[in-house]
C-alpha positions in Angstrom: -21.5 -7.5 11.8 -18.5 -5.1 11.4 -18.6 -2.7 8.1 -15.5 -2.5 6.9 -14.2 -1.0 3.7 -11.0 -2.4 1.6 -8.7 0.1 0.3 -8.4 0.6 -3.1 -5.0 2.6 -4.4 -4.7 3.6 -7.8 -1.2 3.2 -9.4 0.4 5.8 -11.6 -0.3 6.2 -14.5 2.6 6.8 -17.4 3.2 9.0 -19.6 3.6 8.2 -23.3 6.6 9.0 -25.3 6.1 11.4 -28.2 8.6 10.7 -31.1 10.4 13.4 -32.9 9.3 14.4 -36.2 10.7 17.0 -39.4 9.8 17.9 -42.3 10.7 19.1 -45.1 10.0 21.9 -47.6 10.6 22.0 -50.8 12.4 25.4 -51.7 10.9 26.0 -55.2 7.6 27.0 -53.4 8.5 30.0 -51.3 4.9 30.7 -51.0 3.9 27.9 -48.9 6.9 28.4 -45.8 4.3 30.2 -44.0 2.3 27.1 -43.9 4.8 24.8 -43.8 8.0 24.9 -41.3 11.2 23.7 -42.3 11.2 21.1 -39.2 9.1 20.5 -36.2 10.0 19.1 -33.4 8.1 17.7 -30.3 10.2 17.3 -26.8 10.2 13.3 -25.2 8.4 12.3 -21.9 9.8 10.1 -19.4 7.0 7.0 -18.6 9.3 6.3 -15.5 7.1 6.3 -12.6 8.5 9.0 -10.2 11.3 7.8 -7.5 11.2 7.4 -3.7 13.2 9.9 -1.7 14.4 8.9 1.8 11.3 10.4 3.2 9.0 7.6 1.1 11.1 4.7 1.7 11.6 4.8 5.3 7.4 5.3 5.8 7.0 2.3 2.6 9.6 0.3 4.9 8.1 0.9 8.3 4.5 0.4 6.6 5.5 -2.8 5.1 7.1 -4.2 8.4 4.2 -3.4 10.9 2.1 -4.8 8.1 3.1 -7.8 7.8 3.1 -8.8 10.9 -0.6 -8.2 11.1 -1.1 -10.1 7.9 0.8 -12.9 9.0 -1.3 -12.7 12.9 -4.8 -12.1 10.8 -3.7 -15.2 8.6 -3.3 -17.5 12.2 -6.5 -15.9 12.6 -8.8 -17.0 10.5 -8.0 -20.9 11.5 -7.7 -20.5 15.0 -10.4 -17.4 15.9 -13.8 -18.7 17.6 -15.4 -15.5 17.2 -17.6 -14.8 14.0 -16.8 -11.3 14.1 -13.4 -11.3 14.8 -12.8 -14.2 11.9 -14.3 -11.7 9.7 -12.2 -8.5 11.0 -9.2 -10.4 10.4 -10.7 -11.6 6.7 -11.0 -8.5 5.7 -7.6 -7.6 7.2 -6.1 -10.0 5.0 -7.5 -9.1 2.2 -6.5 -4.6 2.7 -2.8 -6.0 4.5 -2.2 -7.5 0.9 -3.8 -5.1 -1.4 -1.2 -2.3 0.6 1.6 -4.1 0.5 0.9 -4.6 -3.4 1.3 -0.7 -4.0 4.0 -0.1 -1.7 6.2 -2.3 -4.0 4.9 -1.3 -6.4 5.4 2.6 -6.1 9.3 1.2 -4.7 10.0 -0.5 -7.7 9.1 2.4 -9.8 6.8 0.2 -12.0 5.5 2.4 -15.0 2.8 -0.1 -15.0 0.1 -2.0 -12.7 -2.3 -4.5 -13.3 -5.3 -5.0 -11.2 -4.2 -7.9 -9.7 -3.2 -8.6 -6.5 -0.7 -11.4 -5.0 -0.7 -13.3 -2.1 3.0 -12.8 -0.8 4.2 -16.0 0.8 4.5 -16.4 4.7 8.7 -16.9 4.2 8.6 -13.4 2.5 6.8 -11.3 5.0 8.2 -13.4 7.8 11.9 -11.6 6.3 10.2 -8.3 7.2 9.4 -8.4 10.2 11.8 -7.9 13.3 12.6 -10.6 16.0 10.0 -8.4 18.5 7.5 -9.5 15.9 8.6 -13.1 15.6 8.2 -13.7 19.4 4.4 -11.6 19.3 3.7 -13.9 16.7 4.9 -17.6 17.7 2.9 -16.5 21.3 -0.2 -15.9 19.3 0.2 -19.4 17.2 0.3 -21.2 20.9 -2.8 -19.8 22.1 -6.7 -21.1 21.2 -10.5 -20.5 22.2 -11.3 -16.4 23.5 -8.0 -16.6 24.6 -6.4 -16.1 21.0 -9.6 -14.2 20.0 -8.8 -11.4 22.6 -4.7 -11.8 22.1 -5.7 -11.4 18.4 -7.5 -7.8 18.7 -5.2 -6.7 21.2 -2.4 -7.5 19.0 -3.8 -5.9 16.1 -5.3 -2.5 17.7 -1.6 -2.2 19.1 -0.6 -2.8 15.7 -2.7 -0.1 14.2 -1.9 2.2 16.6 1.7 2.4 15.3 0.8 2.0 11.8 -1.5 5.2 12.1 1.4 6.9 14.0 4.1 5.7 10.8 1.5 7.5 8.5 0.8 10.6 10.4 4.9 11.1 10.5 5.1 10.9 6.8 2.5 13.2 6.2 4.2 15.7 8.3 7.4 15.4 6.1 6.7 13.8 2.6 6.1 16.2 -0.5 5.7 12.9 -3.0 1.9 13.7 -4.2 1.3 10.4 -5.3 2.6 8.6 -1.7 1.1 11.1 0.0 -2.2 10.6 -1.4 -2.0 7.1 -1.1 -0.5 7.4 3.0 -3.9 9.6 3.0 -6.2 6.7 2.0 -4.0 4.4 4.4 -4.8 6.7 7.5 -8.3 7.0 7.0 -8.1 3.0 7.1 -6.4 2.5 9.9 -8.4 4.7 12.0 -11.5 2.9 11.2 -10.0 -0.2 11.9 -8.9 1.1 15.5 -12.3 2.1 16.1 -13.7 -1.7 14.8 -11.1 -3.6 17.0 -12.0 -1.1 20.5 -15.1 -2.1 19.6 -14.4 -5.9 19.5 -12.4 -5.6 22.3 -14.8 -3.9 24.8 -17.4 -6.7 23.6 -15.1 -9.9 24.3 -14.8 -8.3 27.7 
């Protein structure tokens, strides 16, 4: 049985607002303005979640793209696979596909918030992310059945990975945002385990 473990990102955290307070002192007791200042003051903070810059919305868009394709071809997957194992690979593909693309729009839409929920985007909506080179690989994967679809599957998705993992490796040579770095960081390590998972499905399917 393949291990496999499902990334987990952590959302940022904001900061509250402090309020700005004064007070006043009465100026019949001189002896207490040691103790007591004539107003005091404590400065704002912003619970905006930090903004993309180009850098993090180009690798969140490129993510997002080769993503859901594999979501949508691990999806077929599970009715069509005749393999145990590689119904369960693409199980637990579903599950981390979704989870990611959670915190990608989430960390895009600058959400000062997150909830530990995660949503099932519909087929329409990742079907508008995906490119028409990724519409034909996929309607070629629906027509196929048996090992044939198992092994189109695995080949599909360890090509799949291979450019996701080469999407992260850019950003990291070019992003500065801690939090998306950190989070392209957890993404890599994922992807090359799953590369490793799906050669190893694919040298036993023959």
């Amino acid at each position: 049985m393949l291990r496999r473990n499902i990334l987990a990102a952590a959302a940022v955290l904001p900061v509250a607002a402090i309020a700005s307070r004064a007070f006043a002192q009465d100026a019949a007791a001189p002896a207490n303005d040691a103790a007591a200042p004539a107003a005091e003051t404590a400065p704002a903070a912003s619970a905006a979640a930090p903004a993309m810059g180009e850098a993090e919305m180009n690798h969140a868009q490129q993510t997002s793209m080769v993503g859901a394709l594999s979501l949508l071809q691990s999806r077929i997957a599970l009715q069509n696979a005749e393999n145990d194992q590689v119904k369960a690979f693409a199980q637990f593909e579903v599950t981390e596909q979704e989870t990611i693309a959670d915190v990608l729009m989430s960390m895009q839409n600058g959400a000062a918030e997150a909830t530990g929920e995660v949503p099932s985007p519909a087929d329409a909506d990742l079907m508008a992310l995906i490119d028409e080179t990724g519409q034909a690989k996929l309607t070629e994967l629906q027509g196929l059945t048996g090992a044939e679809f198992d092994s189109a599957y695995v080949a599909a998705n360890l090509e799949g990975h291979q450019q996701l993992l080469a999407i992260q490796e850019e950003y990291l040579g070019a992003g500065t945002n801690r939090d998306h770095v950190n989070v392209t960081k957890l993404a890599r390590g994922m992807i090359i385990e799953h590369i490793a998972h799906l050669e190893a499905l694919q040298g036993a399917l023959g």
